[in-house]
Residue, then its C-alpha position, 0 to 999 in steps of 0.5 A: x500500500x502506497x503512503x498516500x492512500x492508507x486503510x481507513x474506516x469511513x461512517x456517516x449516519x447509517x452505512x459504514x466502509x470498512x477496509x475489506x478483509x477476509x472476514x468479510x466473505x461470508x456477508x459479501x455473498x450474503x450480500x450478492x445474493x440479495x438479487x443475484x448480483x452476479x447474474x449482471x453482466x455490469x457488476x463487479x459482483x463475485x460469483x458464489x463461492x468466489x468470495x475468498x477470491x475476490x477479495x484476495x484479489x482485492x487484498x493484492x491490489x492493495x498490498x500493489x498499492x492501487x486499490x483500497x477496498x471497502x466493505x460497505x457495512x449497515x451500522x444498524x444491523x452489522x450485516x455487509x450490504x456491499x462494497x466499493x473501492x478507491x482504485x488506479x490510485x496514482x500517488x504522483x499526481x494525486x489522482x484516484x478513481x471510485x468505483x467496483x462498486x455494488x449493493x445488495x438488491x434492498x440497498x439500492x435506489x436508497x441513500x446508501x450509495x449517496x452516503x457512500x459516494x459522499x464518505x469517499x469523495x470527502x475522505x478524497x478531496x479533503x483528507x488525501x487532497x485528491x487533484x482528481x477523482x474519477x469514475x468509469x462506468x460501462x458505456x451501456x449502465x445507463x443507470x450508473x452514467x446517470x447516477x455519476x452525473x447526478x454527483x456533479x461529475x464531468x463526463x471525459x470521453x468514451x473509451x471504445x473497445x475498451x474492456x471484457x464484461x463478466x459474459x466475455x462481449x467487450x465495451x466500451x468504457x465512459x470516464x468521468x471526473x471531478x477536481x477540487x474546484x468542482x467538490x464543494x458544489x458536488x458535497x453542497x448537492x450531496x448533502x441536500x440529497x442526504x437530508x431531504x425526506x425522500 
């Protein structure tokens, strides 16, 4: 793990992000199992019984020093609802991405994944002093294209041909970012999206 981006345990109001660890795979497949995730060709979802692999797979990126993996924990219950990632984290120019993210099928289109994009682009911009955060998504989740640029984010460009999805077809891979300029208006957003009733 670099010296810049460092495990860390992030909490606001209900949901909490924890450094992913080994004794989170029994709730991580609790958690795709809620909706069988990993029938969608657009998650980063692990198959069932891949957990142990996931998230060593994940623990290696870390120790390599361009992912740092969260479980995403409901503090009310204890239970993982889901997870999310810091990744492609660039120390020298200070630049990281947010994304494999997902949420158990009860989680999503709730505040969860606001609190969360909330945690980890405060965390982002002010603690690491992040000059850029990015996000990538495939080039047909519509929904995930809509969903980042309701963060405030600025859609960069296409990358065509790009990567493999889980069925083996190839996408193509849209780029959004976000700069320090850019946070305060986005956090004044979110906030408003976090304490207006629903």
């Amino acid at each position: 793990m670099t010296a810049w981006v460092e495990p860390v345990t992030l909490v606001r109001g209900p949901v909490r992000l924890e450094p992913l660890s080994l004794d989170h795979a029994e709730g991580l497949a609790a958690a795709a199992a809620d909706g069988e995730l990993w029938k969608l060709w657009v998650t980063s979802v692990p198959d069932p019984g891949d957990e142990r692999a996931y998230i060593e797979t994940a623990l290696r990126m870390r120790t390599e020093g361009h992912r740092l993996a969260f479980a995403v924990i409901d503090n009310g219950s204890g239970q993982v609802i889901g997870s999310t990632s810091y990744h492609d984290i660039v120390p020298a120019i200070r630049r990281l991405e947010i994304g494999y993210t997902w949420y158990a099928k009860r989680c999503q289109r709730t505040a969860v994944n606001s609190t969360c994009k909330w945690l980890l682009m405060q965390h982002a911009f002010e603690t690491l002093g992040a000059q850029l955060v990015g996000w990538r998504t495939d080039g047909q989740n519509f929904a995930s294209q809509a969903a980042i640029e309701r963060l405030g984010a600025r859609k960069d460009g296409v990358l065509r041909h790009h990567a493999l999805r889980r069925d083996g077809t190839v996408r193509d891979t849209v780029m959004y970012s976000m700069t320090p300029g850019e946070w305060p208006e986005a956090r004044t957003r979110l906030e408003r999206a976090l304490t207006t009733p629903r």
